[in-house]
MDTraj code that builds the backbone (N, CA, C; nanometers):
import mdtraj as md
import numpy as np

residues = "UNK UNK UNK UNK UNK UNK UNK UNK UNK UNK UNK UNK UNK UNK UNK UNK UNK UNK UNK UNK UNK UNK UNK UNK UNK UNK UNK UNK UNK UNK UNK UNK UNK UNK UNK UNK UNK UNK UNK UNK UNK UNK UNK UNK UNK UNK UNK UNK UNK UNK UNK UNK UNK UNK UNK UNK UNK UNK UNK UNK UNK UNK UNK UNK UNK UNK UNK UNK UNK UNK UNK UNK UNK UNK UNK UNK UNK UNK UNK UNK UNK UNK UNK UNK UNK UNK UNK UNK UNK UNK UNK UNK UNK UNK UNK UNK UNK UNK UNK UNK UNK UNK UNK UNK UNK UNK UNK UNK UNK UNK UNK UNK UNK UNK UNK UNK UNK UNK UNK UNK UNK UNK UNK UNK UNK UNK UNK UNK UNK UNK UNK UNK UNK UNK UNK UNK UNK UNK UNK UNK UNK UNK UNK UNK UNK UNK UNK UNK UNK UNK UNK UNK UNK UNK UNK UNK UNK UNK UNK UNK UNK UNK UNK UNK UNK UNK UNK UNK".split()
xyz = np.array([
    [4.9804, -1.4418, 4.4336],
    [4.8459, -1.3898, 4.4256],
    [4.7725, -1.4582, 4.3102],
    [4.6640, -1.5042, 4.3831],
    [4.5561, -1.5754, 4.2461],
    [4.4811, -1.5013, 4.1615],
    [4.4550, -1.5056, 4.0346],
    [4.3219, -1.3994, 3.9640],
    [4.2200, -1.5014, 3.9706],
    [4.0892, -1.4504, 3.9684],
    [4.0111, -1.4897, 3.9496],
    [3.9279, -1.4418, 3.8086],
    [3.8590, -1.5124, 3.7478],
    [3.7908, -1.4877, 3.5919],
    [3.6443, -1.4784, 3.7008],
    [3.5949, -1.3774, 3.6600],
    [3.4518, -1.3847, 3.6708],
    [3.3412, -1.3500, 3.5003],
    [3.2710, -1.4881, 3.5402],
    [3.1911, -1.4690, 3.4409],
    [3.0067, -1.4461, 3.3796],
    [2.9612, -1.3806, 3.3812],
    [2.8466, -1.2763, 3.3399],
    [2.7496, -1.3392, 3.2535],
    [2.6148, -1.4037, 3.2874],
    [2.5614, -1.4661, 3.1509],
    [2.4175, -1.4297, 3.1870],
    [2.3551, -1.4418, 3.0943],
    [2.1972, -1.3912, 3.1327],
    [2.0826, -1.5095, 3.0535],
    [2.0117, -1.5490, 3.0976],
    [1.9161, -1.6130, 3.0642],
    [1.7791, -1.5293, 3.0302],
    [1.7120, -1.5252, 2.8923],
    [1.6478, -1.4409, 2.8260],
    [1.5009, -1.5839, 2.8429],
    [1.4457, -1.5436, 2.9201],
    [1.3083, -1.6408, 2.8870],
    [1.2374, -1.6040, 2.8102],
    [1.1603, -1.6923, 2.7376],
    [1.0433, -1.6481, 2.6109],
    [0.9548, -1.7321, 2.6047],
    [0.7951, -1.6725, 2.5871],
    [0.7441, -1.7325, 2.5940],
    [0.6647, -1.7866, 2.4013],
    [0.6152, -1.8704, 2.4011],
    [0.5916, -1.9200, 2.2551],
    [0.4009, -1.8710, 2.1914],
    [0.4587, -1.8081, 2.0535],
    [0.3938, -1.7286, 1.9709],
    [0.3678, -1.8239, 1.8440],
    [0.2631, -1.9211, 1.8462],
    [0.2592, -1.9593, 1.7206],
    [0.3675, -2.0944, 1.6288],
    [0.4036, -2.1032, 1.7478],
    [0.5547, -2.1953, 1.7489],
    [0.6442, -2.1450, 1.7993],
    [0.6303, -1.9914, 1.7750],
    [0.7582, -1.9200, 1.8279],
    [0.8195, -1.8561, 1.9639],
    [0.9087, -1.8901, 2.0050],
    [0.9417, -1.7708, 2.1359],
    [0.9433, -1.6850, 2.1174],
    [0.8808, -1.5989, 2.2548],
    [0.8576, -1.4309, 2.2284],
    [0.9144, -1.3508, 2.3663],
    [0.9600, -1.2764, 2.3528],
    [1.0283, -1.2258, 2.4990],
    [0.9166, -1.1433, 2.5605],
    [0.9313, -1.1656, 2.6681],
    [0.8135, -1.0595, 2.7453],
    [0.7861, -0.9692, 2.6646],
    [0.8426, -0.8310, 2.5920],
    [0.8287, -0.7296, 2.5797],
    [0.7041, -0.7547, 2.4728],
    [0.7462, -0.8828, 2.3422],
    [0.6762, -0.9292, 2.1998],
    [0.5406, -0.9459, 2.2986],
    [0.5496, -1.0131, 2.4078],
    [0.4283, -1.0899, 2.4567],
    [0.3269, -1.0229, 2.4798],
    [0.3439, -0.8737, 2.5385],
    [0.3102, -0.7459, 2.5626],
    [0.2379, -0.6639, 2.4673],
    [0.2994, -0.6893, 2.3662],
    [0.2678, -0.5621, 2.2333],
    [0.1702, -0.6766, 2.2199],
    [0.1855, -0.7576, 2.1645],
    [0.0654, -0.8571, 2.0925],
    [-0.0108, -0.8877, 2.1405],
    [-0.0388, -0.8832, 2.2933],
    [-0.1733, -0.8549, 2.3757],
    [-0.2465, -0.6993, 2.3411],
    [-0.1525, -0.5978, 2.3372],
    [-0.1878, -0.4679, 2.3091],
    [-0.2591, -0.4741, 2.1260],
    [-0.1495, -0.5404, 2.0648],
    [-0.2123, -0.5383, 1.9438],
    [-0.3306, -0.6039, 1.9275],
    [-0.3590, -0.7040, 1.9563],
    [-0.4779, -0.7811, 1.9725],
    [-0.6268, -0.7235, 2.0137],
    [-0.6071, -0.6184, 2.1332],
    [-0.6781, -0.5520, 2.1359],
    [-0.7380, -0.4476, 2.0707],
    [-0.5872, -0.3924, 1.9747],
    [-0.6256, -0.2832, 1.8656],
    [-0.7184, -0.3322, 1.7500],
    [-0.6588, -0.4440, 1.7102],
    [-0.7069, -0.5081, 1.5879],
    [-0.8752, -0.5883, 1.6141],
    [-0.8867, -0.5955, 1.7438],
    [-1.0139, -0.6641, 1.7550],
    [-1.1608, -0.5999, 1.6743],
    [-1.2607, -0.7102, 1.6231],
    [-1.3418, -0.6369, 1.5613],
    [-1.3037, -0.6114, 1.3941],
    [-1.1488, -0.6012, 1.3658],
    [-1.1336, -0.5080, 1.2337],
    [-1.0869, -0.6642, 1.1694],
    [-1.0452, -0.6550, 1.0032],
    [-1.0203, -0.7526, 0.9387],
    [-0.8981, -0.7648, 0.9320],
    [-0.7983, -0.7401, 1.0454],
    [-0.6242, -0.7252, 1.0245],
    [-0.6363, -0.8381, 1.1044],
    [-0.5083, -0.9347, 1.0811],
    [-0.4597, -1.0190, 1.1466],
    [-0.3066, -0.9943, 1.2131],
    [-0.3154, -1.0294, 1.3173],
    [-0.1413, -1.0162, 1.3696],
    [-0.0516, -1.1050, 1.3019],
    [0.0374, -1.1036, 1.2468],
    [0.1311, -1.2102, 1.2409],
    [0.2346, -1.2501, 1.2871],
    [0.3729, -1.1076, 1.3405],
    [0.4142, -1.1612, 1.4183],
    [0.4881, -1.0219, 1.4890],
    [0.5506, -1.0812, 1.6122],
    [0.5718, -0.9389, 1.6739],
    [0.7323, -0.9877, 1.7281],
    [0.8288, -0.8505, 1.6773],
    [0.9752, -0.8677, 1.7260],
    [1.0391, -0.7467, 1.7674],
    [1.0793, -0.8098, 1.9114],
    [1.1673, -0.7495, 1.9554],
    [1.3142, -0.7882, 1.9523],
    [1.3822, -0.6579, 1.8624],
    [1.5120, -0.7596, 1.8402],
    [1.6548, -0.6313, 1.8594],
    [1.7862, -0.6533, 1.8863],
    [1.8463, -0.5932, 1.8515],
    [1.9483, -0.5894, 1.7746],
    [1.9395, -0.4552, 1.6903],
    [2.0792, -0.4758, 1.5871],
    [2.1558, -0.3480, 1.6250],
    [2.1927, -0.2309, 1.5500],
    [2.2126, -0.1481, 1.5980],
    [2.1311, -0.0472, 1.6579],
    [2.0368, -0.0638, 1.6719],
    [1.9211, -0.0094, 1.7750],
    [1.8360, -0.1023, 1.8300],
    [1.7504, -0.0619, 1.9052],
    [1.6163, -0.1580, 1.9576],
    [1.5087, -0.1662, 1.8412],
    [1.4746, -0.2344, 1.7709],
    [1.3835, -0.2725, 1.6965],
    [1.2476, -0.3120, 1.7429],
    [1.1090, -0.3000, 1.7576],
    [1.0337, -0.3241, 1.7657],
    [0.9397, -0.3474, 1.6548],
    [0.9220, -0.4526, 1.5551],
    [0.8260, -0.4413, 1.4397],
    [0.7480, -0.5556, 1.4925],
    [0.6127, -0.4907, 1.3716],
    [0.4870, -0.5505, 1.4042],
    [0.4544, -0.5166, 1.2807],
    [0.4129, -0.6750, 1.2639],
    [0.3949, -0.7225, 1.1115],
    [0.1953, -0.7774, 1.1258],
    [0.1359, -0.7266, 1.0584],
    [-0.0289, -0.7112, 1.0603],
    [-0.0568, -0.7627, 0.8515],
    [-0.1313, -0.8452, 0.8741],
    [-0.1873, -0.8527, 0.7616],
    [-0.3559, -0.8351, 0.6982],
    [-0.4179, -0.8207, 0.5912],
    [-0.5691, -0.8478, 0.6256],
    [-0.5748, -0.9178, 0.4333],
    [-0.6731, -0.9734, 0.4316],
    [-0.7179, -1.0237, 0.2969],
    [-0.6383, -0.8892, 0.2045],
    [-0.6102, -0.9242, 0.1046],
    [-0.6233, -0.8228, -0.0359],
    [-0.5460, -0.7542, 0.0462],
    [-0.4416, -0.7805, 0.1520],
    [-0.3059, -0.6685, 0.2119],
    [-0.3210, -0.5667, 0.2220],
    [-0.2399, -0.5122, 0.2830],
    [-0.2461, -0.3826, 0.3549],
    [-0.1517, -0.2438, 0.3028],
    [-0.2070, -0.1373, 0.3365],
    [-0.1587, 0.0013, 0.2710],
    [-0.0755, 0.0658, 0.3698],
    [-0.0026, 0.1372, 0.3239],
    [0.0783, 0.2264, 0.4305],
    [-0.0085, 0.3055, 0.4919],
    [-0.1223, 0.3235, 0.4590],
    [-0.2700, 0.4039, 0.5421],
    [-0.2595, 0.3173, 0.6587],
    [-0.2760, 0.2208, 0.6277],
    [-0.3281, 0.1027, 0.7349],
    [-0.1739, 0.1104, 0.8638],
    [-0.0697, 0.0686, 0.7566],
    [0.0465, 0.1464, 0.9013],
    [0.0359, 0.2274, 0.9235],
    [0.0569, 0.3402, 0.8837],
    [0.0433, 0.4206, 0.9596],
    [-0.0424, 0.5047, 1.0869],
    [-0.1520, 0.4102, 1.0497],
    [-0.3141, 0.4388, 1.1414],
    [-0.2786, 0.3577, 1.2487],
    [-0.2386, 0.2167, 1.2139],
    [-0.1778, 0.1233, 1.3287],
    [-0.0904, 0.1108, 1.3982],
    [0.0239, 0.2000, 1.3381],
    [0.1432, 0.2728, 1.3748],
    [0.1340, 0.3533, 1.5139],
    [0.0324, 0.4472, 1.5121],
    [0.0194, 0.5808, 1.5647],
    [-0.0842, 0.5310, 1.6950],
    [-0.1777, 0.4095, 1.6388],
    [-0.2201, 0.3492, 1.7489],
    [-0.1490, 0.2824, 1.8834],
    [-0.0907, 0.2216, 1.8414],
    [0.0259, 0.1298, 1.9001],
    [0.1233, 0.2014, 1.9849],
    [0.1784, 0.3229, 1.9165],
    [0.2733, 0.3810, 1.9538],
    [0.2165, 0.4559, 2.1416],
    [0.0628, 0.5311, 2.0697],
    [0.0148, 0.5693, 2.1755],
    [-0.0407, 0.5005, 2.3175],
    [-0.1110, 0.3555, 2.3040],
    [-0.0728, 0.2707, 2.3594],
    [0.0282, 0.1828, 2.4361],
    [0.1607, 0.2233, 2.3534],
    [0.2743, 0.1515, 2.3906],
    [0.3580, 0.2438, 2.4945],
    [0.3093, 0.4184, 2.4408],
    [0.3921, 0.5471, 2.5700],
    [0.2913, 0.5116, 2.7158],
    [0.1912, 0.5056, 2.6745],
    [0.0835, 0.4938, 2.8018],
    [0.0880, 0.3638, 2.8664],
    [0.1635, 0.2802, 2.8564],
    [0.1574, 0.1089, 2.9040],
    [0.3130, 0.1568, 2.9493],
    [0.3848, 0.1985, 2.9198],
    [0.5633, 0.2359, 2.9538],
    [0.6336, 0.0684, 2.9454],
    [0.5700, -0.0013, 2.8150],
    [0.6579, -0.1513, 2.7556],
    [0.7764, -0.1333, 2.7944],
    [0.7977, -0.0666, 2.6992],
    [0.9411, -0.0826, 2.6084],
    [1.0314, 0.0108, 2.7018],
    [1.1521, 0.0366, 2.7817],
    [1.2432, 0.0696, 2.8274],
    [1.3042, 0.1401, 2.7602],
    [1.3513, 0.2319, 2.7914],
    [1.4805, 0.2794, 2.6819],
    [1.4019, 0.3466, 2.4971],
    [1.4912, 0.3364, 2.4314],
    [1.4658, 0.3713, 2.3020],
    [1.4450, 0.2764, 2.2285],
    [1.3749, 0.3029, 2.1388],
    [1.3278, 0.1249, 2.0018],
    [1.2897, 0.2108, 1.8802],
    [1.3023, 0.1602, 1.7627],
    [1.2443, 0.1863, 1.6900],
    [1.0918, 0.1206, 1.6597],
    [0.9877, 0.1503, 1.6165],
    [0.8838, 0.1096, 1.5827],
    [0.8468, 0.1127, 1.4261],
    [0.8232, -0.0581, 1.3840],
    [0.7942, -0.0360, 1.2961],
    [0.6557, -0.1251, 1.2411],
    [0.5632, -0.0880, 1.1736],
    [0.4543, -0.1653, 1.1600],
    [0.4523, -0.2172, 1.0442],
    [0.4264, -0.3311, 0.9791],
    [0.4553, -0.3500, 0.8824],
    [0.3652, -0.4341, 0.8009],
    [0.3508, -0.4958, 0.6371],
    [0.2970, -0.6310, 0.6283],
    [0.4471, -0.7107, 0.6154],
    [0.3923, -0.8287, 0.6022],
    [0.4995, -0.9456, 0.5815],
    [0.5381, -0.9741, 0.4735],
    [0.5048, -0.9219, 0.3985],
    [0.5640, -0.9300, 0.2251],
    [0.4649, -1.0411, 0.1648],
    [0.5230, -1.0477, 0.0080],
    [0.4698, -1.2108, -0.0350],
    [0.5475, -1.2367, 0.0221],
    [0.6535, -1.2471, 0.0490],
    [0.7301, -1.3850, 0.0816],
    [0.7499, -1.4043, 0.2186],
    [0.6157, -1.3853, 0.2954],
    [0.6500, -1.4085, 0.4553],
    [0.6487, -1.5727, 0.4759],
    [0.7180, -1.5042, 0.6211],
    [0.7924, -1.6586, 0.6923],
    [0.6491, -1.7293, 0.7392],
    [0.5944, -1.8656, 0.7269],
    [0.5130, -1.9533, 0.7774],
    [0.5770, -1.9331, 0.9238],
    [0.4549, -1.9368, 1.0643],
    [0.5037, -1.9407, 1.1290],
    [0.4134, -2.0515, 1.2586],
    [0.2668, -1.9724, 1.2071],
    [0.1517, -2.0065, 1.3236],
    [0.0773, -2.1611, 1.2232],
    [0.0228, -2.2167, 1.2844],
    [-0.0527, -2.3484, 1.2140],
    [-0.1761, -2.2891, 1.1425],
    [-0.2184, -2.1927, 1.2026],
    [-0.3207, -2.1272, 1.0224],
    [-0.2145, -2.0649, 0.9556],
    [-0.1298, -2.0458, 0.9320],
    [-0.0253, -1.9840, 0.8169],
    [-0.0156, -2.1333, 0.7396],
    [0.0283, -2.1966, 0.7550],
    [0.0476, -2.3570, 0.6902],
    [-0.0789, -2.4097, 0.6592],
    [-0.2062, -2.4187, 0.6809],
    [-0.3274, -2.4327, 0.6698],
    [-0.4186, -2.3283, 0.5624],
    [-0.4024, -2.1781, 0.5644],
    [-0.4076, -2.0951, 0.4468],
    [-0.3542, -2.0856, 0.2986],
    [-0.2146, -2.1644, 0.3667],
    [-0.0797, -2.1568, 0.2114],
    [-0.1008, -2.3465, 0.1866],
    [-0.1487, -2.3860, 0.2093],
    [-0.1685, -2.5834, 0.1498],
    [-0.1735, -2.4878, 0.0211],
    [-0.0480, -2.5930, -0.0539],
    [-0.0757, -2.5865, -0.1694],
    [0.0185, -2.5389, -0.2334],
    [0.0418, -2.4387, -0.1821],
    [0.1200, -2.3143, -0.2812],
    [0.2704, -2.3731, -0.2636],
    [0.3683, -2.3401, -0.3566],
    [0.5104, -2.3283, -0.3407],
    [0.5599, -2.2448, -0.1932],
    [0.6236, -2.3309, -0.1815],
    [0.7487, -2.3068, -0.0120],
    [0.9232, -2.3109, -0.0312],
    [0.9848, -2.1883, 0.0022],
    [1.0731, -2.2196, 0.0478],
    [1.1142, -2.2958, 0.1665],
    [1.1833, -2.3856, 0.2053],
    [1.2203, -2.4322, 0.3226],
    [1.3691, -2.4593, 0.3417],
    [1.4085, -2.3643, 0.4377],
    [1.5446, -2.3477, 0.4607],
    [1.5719, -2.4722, 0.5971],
    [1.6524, -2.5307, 0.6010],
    [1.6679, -2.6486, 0.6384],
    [1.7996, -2.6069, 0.7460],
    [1.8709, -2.6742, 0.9132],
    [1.9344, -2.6389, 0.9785],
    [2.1134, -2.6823, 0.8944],
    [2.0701, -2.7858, 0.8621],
    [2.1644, -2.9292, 0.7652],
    [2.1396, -2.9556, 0.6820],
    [2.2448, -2.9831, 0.5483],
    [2.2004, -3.0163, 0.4546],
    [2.1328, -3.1715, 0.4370],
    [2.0328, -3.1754, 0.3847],
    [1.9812, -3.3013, 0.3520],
    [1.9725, -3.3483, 0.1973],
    [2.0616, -3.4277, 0.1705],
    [2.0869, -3.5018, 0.0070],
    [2.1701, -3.4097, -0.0136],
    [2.2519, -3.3217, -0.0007],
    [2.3494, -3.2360, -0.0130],
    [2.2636, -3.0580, -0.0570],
    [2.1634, -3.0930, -0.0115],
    [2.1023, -2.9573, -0.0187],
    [2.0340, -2.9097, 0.1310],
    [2.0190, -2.7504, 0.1205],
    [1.9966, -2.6535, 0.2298],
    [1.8397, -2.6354, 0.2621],
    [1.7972, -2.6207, 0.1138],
    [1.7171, -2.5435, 0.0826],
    [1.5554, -2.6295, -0.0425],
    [1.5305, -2.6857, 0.0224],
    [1.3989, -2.7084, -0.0775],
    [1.2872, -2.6227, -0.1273],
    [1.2502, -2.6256, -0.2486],
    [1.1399, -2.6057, -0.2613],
    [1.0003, -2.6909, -0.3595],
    [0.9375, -2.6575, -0.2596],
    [0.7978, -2.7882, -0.3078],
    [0.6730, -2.7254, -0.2181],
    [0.6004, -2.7955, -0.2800],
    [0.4257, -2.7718, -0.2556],
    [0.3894, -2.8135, -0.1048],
    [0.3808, -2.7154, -0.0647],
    [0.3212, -2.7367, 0.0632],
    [0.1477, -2.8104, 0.0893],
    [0.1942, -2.9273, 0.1557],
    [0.0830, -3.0261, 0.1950],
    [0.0304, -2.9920, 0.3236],
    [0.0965, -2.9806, 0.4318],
    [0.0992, -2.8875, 0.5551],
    [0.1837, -2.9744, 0.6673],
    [0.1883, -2.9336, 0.7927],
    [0.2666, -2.9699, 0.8997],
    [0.1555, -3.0074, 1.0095],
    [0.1911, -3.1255, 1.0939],
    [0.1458, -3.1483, 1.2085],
    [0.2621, -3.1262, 1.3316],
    [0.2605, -3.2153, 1.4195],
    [0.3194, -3.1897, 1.5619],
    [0.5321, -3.2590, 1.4890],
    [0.5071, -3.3137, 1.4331],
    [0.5963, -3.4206, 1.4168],
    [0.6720, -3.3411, 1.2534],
    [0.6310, -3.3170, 1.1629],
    [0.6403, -3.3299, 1.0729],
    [0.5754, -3.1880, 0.9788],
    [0.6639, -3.1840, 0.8675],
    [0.6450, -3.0289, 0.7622],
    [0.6481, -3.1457, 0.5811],
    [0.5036, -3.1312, 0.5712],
    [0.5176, -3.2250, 0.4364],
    [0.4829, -3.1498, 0.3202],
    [0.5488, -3.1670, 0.2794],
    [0.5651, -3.0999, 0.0894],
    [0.5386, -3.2457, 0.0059],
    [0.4573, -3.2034, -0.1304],
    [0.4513, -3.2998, -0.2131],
    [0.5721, -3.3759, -0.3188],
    [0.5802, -3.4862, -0.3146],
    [0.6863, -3.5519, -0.3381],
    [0.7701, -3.5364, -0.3176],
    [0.8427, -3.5324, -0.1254],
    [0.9300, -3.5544, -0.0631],
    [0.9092, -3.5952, 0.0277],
    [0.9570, -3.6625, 0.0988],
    [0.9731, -3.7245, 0.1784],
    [0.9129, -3.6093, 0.3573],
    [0.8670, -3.6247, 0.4211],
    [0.8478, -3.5606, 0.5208],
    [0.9175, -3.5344, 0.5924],
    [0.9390, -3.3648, 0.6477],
    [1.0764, -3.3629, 0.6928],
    [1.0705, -3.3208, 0.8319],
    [1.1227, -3.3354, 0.9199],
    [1.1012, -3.3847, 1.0765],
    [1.1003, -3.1836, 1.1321],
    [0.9948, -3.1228, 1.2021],
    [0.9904, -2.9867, 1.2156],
    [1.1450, -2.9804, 1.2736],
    [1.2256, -3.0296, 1.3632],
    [1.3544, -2.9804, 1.4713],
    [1.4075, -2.9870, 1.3690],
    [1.4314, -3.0038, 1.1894],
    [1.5468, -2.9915, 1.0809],
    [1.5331, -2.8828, 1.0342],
    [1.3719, -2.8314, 1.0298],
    [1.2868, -2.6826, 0.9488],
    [1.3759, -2.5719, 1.0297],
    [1.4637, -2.4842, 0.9794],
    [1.4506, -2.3516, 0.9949],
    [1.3733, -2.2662, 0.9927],
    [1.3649, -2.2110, 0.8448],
    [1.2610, -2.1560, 0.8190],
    [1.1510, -2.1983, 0.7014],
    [1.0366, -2.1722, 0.7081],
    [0.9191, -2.2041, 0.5598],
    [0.8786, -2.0588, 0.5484],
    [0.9155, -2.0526, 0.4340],
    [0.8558, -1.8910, 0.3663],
    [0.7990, -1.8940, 0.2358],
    [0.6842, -1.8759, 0.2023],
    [0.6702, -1.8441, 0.0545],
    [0.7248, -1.7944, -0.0649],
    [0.7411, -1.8889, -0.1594],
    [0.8301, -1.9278, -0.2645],
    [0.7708, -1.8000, -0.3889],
    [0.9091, -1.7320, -0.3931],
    [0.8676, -1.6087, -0.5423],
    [0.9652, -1.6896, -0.6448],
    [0.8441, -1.6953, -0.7593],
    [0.9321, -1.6803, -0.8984],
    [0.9916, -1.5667, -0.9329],
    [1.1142, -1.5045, -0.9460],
    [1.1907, -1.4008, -1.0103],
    [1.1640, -1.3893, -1.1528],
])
top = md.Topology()
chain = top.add_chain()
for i, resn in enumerate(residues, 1):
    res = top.add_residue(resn, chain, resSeq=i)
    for name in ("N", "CA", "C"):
        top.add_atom(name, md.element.get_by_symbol(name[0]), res)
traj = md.Trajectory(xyz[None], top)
């Protein structure tokens, strides 16, 4: 008698947010959010659906001079009500609204276009010169390329991540 192995795999399509892939569900809220925020001085920045030990849903909103837990929570309660009445999200998630900190991740080409200038972390896939991790002055990025001042330009498919650089 033969066994047979059967094997189970799933293909997760996503569609792209700013550079980023977004799974249907992200694609969803941020049309919804978009609509909330229209008119007001909040910007979206980025929207995740992710899982760890629960369903995660955060939504990260910024505006000039940042945002208050007033502001989540108003946007919070918006969203949420929006999000029972649309029936998104499946199952259970947590919801969370949030800002992005100082030290949010660069993600969209006005994020790199706002921050010219300022100090960048840039977490790298491989080390390059025996390092992970640069940090330098952000000049900005085109299609090809993430350039910091006095280094060398570094090819976007090496960029992990670019996040804004805190002095401790």
């Amino acid at each position: 008698m033969k066994e047979w192995a059967c094997v189970h795999f799933f293909i997760f399509v996503r569609k792209t947010f700013g550079g980023e892939r977004l799974s249907k569900v992200e694609t969803q809220v941020e049309s919804l959010m978009t609509e909330i925020l229209s008119g007001t001085d909040f910007e979206l920045v980025d929207v995740e659906y992710v899982k760890e030990r629960d369903w995660y849903l955060r939504v990260f909103v910024d505006k000039v001079g940042g945002i208050d837990l007033d502001d989540c929570q108003t946007l919070s309660e918006k969203l949420g009500e929006r999000l029972d009445a649309a029936d998104i999200v499946s199952g259970s998630y947590i919801l969370e609204v949030s800002s992005p900190g100082i030290d949010r991740i660069l993600k969209k080409d006005k994020d790199f276009l706002r921050e010219a200038g300022k100090l960048v972390d840039v977490t790298l896939y491989a080390p390059l010169d025996g390092k992970k991790i640069l940090v330098g002055e952000l000049e900005g990025r085109d299609e090809k390329f993430l350039r910091l001042k006095d280094i060398e330009p570094l090819p976007r498919e090496k960029v992990a991540l670019v996040r804004l650089h805190i002095d401790f």
